[in-house]
KOLLUMPA-437000 format. One record per residue (C-alpha): residue number from 1; residue in three letters; x, y, z. Coordinates in steps of 0.02 Angstrom, whole numbers, plus 50000, padded with zeros to 5 digits. Layout:
<nuses>
@num: NUM&residuo: ala&east: X&north: Y&up: Z
...
</nuses>
This chain:
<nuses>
@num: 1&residuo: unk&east: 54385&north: 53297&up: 54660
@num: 2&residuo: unk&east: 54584&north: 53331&up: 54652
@num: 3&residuo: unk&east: 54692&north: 53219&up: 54732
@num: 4&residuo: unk&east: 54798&north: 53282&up: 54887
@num: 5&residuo: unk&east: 54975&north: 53300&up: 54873
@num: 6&residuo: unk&east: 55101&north: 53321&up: 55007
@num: 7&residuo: unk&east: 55214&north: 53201&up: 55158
@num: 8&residuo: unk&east: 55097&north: 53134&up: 55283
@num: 9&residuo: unk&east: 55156&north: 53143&up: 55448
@num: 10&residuo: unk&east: 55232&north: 52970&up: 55461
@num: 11&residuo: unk&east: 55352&north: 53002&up: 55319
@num: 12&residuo: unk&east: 55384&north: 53183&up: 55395
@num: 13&residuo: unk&east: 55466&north: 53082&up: 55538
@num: 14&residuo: unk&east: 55540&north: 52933&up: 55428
@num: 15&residuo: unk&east: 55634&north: 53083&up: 55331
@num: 16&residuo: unk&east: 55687&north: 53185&up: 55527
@num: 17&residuo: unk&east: 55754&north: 53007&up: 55563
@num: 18&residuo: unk&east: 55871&north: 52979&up: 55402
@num: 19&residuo: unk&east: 55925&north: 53150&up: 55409
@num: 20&residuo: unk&east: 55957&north: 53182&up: 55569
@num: 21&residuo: unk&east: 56122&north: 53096&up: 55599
@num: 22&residuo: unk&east: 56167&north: 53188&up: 55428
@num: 23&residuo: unk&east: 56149&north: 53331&up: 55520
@num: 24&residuo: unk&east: 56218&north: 53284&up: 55672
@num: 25&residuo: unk&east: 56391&north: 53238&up: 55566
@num: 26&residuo: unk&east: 56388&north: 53390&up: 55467
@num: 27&residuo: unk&east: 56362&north: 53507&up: 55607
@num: 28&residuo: unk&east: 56535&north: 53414&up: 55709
@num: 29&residuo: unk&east: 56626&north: 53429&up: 55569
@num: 30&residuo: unk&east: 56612&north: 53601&up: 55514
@num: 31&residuo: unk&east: 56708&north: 53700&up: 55641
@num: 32&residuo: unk&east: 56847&north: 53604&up: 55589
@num: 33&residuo: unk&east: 56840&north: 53617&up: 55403
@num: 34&residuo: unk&east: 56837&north: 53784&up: 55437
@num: 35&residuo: unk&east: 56969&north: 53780&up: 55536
@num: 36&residuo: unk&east: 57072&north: 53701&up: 55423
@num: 37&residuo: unk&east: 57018&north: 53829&up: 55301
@num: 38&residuo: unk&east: 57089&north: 53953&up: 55406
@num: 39&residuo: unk&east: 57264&north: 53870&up: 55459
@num: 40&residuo: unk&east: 57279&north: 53855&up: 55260
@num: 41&residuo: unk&east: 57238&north: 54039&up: 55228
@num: 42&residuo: unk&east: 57362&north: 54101&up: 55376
@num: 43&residuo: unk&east: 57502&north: 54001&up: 55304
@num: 44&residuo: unk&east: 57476&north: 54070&up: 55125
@num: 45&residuo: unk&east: 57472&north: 54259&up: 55217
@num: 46&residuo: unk&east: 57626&north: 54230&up: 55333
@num: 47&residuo: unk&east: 57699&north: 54197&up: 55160
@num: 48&residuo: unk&east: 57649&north: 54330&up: 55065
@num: 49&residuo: unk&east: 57712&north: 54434&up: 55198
@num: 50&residuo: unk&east: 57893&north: 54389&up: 55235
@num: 51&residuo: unk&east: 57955&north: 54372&up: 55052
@num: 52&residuo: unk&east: 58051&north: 54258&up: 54978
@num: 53&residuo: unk&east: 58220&north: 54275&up: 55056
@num: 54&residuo: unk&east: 58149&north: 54267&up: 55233
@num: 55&residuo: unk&east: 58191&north: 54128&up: 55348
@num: 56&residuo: unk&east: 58114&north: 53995&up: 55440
@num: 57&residuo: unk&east: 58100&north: 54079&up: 55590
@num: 58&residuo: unk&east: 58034&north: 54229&up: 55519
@num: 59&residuo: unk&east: 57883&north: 54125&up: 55449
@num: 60&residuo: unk&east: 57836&north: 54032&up: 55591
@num: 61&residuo: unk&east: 57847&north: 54217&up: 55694
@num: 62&residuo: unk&east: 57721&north: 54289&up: 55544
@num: 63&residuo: unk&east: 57609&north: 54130&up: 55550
@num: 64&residuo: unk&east: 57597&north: 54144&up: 55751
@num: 65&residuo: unk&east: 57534&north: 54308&up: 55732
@num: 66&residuo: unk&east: 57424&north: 54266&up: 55601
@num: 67&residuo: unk&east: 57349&north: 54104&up: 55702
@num: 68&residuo: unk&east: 57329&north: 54233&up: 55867
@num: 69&residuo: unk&east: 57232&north: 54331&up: 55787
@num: 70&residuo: unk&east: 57099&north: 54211&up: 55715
@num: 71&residuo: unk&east: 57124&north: 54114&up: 55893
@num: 72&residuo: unk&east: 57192&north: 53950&up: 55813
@num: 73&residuo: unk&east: 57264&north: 53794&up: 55895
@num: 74&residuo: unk&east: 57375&north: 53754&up: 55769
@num: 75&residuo: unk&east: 57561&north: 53823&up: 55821
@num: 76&residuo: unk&east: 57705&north: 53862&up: 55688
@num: 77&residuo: unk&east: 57809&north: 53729&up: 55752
@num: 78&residuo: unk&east: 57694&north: 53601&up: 55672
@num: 79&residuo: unk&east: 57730&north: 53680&up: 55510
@num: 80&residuo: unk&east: 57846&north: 53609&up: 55382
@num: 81&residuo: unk&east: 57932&north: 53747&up: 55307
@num: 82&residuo: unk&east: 58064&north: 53720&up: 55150
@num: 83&residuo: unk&east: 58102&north: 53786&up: 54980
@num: 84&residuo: unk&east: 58038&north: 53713&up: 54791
@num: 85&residuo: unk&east: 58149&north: 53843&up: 54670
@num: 86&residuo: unk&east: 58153&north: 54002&up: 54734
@num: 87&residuo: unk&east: 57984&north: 53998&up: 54841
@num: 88&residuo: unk&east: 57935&north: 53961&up: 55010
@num: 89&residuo: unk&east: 57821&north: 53830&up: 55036
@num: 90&residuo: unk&east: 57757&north: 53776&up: 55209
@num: 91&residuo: unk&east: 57643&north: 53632&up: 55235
@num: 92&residuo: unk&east: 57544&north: 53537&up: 55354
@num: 93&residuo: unk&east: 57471&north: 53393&up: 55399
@num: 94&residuo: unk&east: 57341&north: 53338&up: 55573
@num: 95&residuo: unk&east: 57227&north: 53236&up: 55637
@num: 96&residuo: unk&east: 57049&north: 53259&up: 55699
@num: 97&residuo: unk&east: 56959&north: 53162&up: 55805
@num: 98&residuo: unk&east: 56758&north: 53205&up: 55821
@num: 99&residuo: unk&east: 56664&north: 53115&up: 55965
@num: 100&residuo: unk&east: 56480&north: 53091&up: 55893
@num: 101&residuo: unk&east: 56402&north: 52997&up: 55999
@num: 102&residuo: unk&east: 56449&north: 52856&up: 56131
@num: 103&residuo: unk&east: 56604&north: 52779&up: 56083
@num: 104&residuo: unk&east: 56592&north: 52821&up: 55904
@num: 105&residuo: unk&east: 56705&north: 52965&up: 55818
@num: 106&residuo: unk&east: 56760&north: 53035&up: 55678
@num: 107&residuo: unk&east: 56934&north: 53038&up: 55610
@num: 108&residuo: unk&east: 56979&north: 53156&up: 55478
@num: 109&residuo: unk&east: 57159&north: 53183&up: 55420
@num: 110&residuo: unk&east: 57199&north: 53368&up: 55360
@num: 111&residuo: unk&east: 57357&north: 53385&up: 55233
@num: 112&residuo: unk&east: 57380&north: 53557&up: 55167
@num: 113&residuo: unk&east: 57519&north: 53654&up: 55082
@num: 114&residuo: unk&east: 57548&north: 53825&up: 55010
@num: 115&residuo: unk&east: 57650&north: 53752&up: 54857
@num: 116&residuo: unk&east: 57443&north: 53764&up: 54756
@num: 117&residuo: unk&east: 57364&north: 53632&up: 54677
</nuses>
């Protein structure tokens, strides 16, 4: 006679309950990895399309556009826009607070720049 292998029931539901508010976390905090992602990725564009000798105000008028059309929050004025050499680097920094359940939440502090890594 062969052995059975396999989760009984009991630790079916032991594993839903450790996982579960794994889940919960991960599915609060994706929409806003992704839209930090996307802030990130508009910055780098509105820079790529001005050119180097643009000015402040043009980038923060090519990042608005940008951020309109993927329907962002984030505004230009909370950009930090300078110069390292002869580039244009903008950068960024915000907070996020995620309610998860009762009073609990979830801070996470987004710092980006275009300068790279």
């Amino acid at each position: 006679m062969r052995k059975q292998k396999g989760v009984s029931l009991g630790g079916l539901l032991m594993l839903l309950v450790l996982l579960l508010p794994v889940g919960l976390v991960g599915l609060k905090t994706v929409p806003t990895v992704i839209e930090y992602y996307a802030i990130l990725k508009d910055a780098k564009a509105a820079i790529a399309q001005v050119g180097p000798e643009a000015t402040v105000a043009d980038v923060r008028r090519a990042f608005d556009k940008y951020a309109e059309i993927d329907n962002l929050p984030f505004k230009s004025a909370d950009l930090q826009i300078g110069k390292e050499g002869n580039r244009i680097v903008a950068s960024f920094a915000y907070e996020k607070v995620i309610p998860l359940f009762g009073n609990v939440s979830l801070l996470i502090d987004y710092r980006g720049t275009t300068a790279g890594k």
